[in-house]
C-alpha positions in Angstrom: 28.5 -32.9 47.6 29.4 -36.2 48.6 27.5 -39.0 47.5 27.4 -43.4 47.7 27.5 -45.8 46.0 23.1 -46.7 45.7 22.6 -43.0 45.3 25.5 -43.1 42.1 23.7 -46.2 40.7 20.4 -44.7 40.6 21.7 -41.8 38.1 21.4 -44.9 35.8 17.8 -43.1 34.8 19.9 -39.8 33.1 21.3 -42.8 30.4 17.7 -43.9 29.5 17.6 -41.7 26.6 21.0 -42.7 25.0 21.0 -46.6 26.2 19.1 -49.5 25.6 20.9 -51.0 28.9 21.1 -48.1 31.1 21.3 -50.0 34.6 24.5 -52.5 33.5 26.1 -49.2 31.5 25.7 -46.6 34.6 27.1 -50.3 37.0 30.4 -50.6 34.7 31.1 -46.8 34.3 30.8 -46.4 38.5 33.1 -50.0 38.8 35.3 -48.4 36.1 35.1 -45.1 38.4 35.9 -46.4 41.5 38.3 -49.1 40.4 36.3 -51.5 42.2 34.2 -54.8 40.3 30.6 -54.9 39.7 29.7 -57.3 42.9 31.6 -54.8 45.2 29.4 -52.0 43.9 25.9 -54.4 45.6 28.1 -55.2 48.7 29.0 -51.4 49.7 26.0 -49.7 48.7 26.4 -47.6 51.0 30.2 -46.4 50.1 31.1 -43.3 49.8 32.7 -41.9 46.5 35.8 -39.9 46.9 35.7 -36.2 45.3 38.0 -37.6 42.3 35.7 -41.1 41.4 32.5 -38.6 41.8 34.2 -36.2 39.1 35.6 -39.6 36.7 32.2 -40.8 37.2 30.4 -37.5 35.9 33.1 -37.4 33.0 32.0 -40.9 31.8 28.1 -40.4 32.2 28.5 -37.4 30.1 30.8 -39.5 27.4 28.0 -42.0 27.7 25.4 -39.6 26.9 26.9 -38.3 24.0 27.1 -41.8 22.4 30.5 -43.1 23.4 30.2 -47.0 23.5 31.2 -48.2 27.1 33.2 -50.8 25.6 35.2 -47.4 24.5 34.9 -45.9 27.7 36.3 -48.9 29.6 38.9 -49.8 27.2 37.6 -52.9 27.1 35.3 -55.6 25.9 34.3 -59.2 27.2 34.3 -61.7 24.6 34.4 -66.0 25.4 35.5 -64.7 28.8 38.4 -63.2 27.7 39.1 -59.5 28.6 40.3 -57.8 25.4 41.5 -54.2 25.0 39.5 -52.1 21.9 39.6 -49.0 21.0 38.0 -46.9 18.1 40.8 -48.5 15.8 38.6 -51.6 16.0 35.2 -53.1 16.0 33.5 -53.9 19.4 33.1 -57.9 19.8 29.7 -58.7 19.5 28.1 -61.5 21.8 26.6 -63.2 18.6 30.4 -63.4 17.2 30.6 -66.2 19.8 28.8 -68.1 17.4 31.8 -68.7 15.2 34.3 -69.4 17.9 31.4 -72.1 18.5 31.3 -73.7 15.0 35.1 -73.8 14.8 35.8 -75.5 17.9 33.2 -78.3 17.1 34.0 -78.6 13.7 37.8 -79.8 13.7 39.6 -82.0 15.6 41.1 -80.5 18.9 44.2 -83.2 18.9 45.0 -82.4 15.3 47.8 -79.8 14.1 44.9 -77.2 12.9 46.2 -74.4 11.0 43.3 -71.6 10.6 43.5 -68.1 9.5 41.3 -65.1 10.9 40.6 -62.7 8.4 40.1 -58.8 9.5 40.9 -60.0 12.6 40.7 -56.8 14.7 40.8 -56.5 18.2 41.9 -60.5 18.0 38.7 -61.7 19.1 38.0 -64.9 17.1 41.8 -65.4 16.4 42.2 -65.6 20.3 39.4 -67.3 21.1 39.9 -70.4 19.2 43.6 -70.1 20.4 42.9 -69.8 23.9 40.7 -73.2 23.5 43.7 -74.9 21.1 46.8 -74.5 22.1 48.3 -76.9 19.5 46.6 -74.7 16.6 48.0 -72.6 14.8 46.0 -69.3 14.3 46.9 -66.2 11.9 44.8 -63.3 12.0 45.3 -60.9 9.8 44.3 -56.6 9.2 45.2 -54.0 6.8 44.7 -51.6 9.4 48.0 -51.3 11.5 45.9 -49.3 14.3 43.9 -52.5 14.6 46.4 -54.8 14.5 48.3 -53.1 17.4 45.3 -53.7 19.5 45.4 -57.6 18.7 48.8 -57.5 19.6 48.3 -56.1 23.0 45.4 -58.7 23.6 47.9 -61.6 22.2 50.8 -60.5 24.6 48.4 -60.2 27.4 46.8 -63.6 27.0 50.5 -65.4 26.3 48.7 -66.4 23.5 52.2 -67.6 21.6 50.1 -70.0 18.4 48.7 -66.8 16.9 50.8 -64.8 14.5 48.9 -61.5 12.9 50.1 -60.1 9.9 49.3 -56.8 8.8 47.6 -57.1 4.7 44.2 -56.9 3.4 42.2 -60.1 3.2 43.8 -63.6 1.9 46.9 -61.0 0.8 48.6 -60.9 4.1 48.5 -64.7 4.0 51.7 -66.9 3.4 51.5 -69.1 0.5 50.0 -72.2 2.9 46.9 -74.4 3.1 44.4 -73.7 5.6 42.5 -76.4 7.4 39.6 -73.3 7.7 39.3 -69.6 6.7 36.8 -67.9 9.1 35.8 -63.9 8.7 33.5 -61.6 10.3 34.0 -58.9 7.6 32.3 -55.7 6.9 28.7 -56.4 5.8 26.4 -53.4 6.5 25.2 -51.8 3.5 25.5 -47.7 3.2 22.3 -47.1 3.6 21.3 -49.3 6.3 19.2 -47.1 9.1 21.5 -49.1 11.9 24.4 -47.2 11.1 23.5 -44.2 12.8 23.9 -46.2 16.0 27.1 -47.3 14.9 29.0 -43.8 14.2 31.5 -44.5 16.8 33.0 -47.4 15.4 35.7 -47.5 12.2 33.1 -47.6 9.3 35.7 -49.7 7.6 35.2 -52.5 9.6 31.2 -52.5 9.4 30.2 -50.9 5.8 30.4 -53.1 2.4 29.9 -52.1 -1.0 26.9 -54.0 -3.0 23.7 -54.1 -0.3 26.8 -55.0 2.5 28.5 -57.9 0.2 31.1 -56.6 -1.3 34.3 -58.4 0.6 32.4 -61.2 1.5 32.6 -62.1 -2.2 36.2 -61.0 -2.7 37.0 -63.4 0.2 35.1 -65.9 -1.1 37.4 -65.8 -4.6 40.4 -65.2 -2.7 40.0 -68.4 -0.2 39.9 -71.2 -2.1 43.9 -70.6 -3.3 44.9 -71.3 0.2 42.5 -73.9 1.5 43.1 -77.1 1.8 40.7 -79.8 -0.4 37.7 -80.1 1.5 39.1 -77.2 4.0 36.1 -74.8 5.4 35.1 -71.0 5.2 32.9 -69.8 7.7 31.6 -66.0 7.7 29.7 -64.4 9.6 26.6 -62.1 7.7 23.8 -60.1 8.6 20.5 -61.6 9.5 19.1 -60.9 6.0 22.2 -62.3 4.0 21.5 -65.6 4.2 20.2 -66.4 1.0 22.8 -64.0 -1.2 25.5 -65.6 0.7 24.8 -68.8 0.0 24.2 -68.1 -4.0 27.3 -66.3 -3.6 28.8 -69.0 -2.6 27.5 -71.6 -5.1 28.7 -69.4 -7.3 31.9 -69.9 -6.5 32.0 -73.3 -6.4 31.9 -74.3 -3.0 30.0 -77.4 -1.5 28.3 -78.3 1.5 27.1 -74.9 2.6 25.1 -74.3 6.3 23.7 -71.7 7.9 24.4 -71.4 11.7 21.7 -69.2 13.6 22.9 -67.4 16.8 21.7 -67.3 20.2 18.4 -65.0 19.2 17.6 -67.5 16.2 18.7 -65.1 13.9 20.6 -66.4 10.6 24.2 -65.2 11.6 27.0 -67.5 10.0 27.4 -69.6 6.9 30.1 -72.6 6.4 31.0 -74.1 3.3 33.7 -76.3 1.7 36.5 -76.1 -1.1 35.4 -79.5 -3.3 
């Protein structure tokens, strides 16, 4: 059976159980389908699918259904308008990561030689954001997952993003034994037994679950960073909505000044920044 475009659109309704966004989700899997962008799909309503797009189209509603992230499913991920490639190796960028990209870019100088290091980098996300903004930077980001890493890579090559070297190491260890103008992380902080997991079994645990109630390597960061920051250089994390106030202790703890709290675009507390003395 042969169907178009508006009648493929309205099976939207089948991905109400399994999506909080069925209408966008069921609009990227047909675009996806058809090869087409989203704005084509409100021009031709009345398009017909071939035999092939109606069966690529079925194949990804299932995968949808059965809890696939479309992110997954496309092979891709918006983030600070740039395209970038994930896969299961890697966390899916999160709108609310935006936030640190924000806080970076304000923070230093753009005509200044900024060197800045990415921690658990990823897909790239933050480490190619901030490039793509400053060229004249010069951005690490580093993984100790290779699979991860590799992703990154294909971002960087595909962005010509030539100011961003990743290096493959766990935490401050994959760094050279330089000074950082500013550290940033968004590092595993969910804790075991938080209830949001369960929506999250898709993605590499390793990338989203810490130790100690979720704070685990944002303290092991914290003691790694100040060996290769620069005096008065910054560390900005990002943390769950309820971290606030353990990272900041945390933080005190270890001797850093001058620490904010950044909410993101819901108002929620999402990033802290704070200073070597």
């Amino acid at each position: 059976m042969v169907i178009r475009v508006g009648e493929a659109l309205r099976r939207s309704s089948e991905l109400k159980e399994f999506s909080r966004t069925p209408q966008l989700d069921a609009q990227l899997l047909l675009a996806a389908a058809m090869e087409r962008e989203r704005t084509w799909l409100y021009t031709w309503p009345e398009a017909l699918l071939t035999a092939t797009q109606e069966l690529d189209y079925d194949h990804l509603l299932d995968s949808r259904k059965r809890g696939q992230p479309v992110a997954y499913l496309l092979g891709y991920q918006e983030f600070w308008s740039l395209k970038l490639k994930v896969s299961p190796a890697t966390l899916i960028p999160r709108p609310e990561t935006e936030l640190l990209v924000e806080v970076v870019l304000k923070l230093l100088d753009a005509d200044r030689v900024i060197r800045l290091a990415d921690l658990g980098t990823g897909s790239g996300a933050i480490a190619l954001a901030v490039a793509s903004e400053r060229t004249n930077w010069q951005v690490i980001g580093t993984d100790r997952q290779a699979g991860a890493l590799a992703v990154a890579e294909t971002n960087r090559l595909a962005l010509g993003l030539h100011n961003v070297t990743l290096l493959e190491g766990d935490w401050c260890a994959a760094l050279p034994p330089e000074k950082f103008d500013l550290i940033v992380s968004n590092p595993p902080y969910v804790a075991a037994d938080d209830p949001h997991l369960e929506a999250l079994l898709c993605e590499p645990s390793t990338a989203l679950v810490a130790a100690l109630d979720g704070l685990a390597d944002i303290e092991k960061i914290a003691g790694q960073a100040k060996a290769y920051l620069k005096q008065t250089g910054y560390l900005l994390f990002e943390h769950g909505c309820q971290q606030a106030d353990a990272v900041r202790q945390l933080l005190h703890d270890c001797g850093y000044i001058n620490i904010q709290l950044f909410r993101d675009i819901a108002g929620l507390d999402r990033a802290t920044l704070c200073q070597v003395p």
